[in-house]
C-alpha positions in Angstrom: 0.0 0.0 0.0 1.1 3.2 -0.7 3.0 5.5 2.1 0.4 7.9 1.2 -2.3 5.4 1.4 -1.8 3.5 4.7 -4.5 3.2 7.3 -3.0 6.0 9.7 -2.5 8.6 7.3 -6.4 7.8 5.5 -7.8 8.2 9.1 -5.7 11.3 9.7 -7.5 12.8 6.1 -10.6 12.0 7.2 -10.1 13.6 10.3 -9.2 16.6 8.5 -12.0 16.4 6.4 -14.2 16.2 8.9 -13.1 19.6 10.4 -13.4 21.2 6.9 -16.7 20.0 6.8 -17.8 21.4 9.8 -16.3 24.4 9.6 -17.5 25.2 5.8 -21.6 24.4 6.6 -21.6 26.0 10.5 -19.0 28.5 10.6 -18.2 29.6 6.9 -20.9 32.8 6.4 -20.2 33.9 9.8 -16.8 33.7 8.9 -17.1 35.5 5.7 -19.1 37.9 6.9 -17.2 38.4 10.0 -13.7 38.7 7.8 -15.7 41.2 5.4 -16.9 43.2 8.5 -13.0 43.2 10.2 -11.0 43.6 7.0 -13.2 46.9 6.0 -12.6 48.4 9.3 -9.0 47.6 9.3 -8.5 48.9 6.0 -10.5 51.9 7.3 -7.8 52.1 10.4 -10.9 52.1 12.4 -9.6 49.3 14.7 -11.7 50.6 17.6 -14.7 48.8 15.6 -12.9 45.7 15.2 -12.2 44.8 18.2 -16.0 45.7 19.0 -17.1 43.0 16.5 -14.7 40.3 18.0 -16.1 40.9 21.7 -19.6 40.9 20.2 -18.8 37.5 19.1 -16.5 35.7 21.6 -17.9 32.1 21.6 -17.5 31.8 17.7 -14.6 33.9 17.3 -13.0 31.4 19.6 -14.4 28.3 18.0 -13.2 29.5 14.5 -9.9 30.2 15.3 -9.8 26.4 17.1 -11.2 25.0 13.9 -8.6 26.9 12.1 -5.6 25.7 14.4 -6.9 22.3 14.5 -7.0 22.1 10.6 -3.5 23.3 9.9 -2.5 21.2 12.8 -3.5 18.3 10.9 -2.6 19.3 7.5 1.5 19.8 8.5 1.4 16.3 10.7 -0.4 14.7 7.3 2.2 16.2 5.3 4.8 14.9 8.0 4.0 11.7 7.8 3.0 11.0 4.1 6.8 11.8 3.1 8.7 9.1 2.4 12.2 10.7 2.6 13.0 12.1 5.2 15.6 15.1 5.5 16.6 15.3 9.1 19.3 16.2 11.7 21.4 14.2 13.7 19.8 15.0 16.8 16.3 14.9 15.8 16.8 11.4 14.5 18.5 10.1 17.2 15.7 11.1 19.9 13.3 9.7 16.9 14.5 6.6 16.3 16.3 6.0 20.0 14.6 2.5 20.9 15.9 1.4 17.6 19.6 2.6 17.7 19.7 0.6 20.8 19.1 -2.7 19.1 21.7 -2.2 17.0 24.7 -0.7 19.0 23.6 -4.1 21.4 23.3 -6.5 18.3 25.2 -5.2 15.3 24.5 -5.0 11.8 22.8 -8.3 12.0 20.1 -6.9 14.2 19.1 -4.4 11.7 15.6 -6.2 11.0 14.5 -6.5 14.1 16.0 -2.8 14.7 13.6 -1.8 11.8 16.1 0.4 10.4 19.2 0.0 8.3 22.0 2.5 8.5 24.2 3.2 5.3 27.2 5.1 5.7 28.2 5.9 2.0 31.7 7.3 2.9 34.8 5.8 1.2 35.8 2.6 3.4 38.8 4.6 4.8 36.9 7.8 6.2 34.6 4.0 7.6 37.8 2.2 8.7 38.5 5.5 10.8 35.3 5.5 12.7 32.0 4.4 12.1 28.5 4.4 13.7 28.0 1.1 15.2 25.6 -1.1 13.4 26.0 0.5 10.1 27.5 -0.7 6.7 29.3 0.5 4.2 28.8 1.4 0.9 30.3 3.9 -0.9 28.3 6.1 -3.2 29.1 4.7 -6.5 28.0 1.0 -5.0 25.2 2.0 -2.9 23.4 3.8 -6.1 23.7 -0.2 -8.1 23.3 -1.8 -4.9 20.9 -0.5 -2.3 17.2 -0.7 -2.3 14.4 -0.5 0.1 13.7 -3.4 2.9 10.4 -4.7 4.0 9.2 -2.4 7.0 13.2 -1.4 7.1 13.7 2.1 7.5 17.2 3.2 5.1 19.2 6.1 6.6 21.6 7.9 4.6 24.9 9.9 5.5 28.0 10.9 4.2 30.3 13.5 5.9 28.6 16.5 6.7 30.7 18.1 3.5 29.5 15.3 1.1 25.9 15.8 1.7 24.9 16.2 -1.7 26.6 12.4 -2.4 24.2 11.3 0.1 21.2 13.0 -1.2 21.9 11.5 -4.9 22.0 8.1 -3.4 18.6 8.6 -0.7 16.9 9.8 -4.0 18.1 7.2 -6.4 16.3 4.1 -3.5 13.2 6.5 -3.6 12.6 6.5 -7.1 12.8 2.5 -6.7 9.4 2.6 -4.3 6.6 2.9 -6.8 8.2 -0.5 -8.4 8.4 -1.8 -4.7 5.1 -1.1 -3.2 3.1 -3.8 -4.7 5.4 -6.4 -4.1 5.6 -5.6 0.5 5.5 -2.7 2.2 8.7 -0.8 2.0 10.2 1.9 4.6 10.8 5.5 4.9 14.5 6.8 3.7 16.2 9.1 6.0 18.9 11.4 4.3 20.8 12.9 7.7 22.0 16.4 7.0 24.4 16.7 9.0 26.0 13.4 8.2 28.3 11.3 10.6 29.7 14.2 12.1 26.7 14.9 13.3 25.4 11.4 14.4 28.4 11.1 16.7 28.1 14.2 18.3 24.3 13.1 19.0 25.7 10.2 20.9 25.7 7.1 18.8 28.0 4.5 19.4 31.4 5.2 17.3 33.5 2.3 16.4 36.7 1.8 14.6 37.8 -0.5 12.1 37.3 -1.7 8.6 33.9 -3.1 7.3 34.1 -6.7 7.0 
């Protein structure tokens, strides 16, 4: 099923549209008429008035600008959650995905299933043999865009050197065009591109090892 399909995401839409439906039979011509009302007398500078009109009208002034909140609300946490790459920090995915980044710094590549997410360092296997996020593999650029695709229910992160981000982002795009090919076959996982590459993931904390990929 599509990312933009799945259950939460159609329950979050309907939620929204819900609110919208509400909002445009109940509150809509006070709304207008209210906006028409305000706007003139703002444009007039006669904000005196104004304000009159929004204490004659407390209750639905506050319930519109609820409804109001309470849609946009939705509409940025739909959008959030319908994208399937993901351009984050280091930090912010670190706190995101904590739980996760456990299982592997305990268990190691191999525990990147059951971790439900996959790291891919796309450095050159020296910068990796220097130091390397625990639990990750490498793959260098030029491999990873022949090599790499999208696991089932496996989350891919990307991340070069904070410098190389671009080289990352050519490879996190190149596995996302490969999902509309994917999606029928299981249920593939979101790609997160880190902007602030390794640099940044070891300065959030993750586990830094040293040594060459095996």
């Amino acid at each position: 099923m599509s990312a933009l399909l799945s259950g939460e995401n159609l329950l979050l839409l309907f939620a929204a549209l819900l609110v919208a439906t509400i909002f445009a039979s109940v509150l809509l011509p006070f709304a207008l008429k209210f906006a028409k009302s305000a706007s003139a007398k703002i444009f007039s500078h006669n904000f005196g008035k104004s304000l009159k009109t929004i204490r004659r009208h407390p209750a639905q002034t506050i319930i519109l600008s609820l409804l109001l909140v309470t849609m946009v609300a939705f509409a940025y946490y739909y959008y959030l959650t319908s994208q399937s790459l993901i351009v984050t920090s280091a930090v912010n995915f670190s706190r995101e995905k904590a739980t996760n980044l456990k299982i592997l710094e305990s268990k190691g590549l191999a525990g990147f299933e059951e971790a439900g997410i996959y790291l891919l360092d796309v450095r050159s296997r020296e910068d990796y043999a220097k130091g390397h996020i625990r639990g990750s593999e490498s793959k260098p650029a030029d491999r990873a865009l022949k090599e790499v695709g999208l696991g089932n229910k496996v989350d891919l992160v990307v991340y070069s050197s904070a410098e190389n981000f671009v080289q990352a982002k050519g490879v996190a795009q190149a596995v996302e065009r490969q999902r509309e090919s994917t999606e029928e076959q299981y249920e593939p996982g979101k790609v997160y591109l880190i902007r602030d590459g390794y640099e940044g993931l070891k300065k959030a904390g993750l586990l830094v090892e040293v040594g060459e990929w095996d």
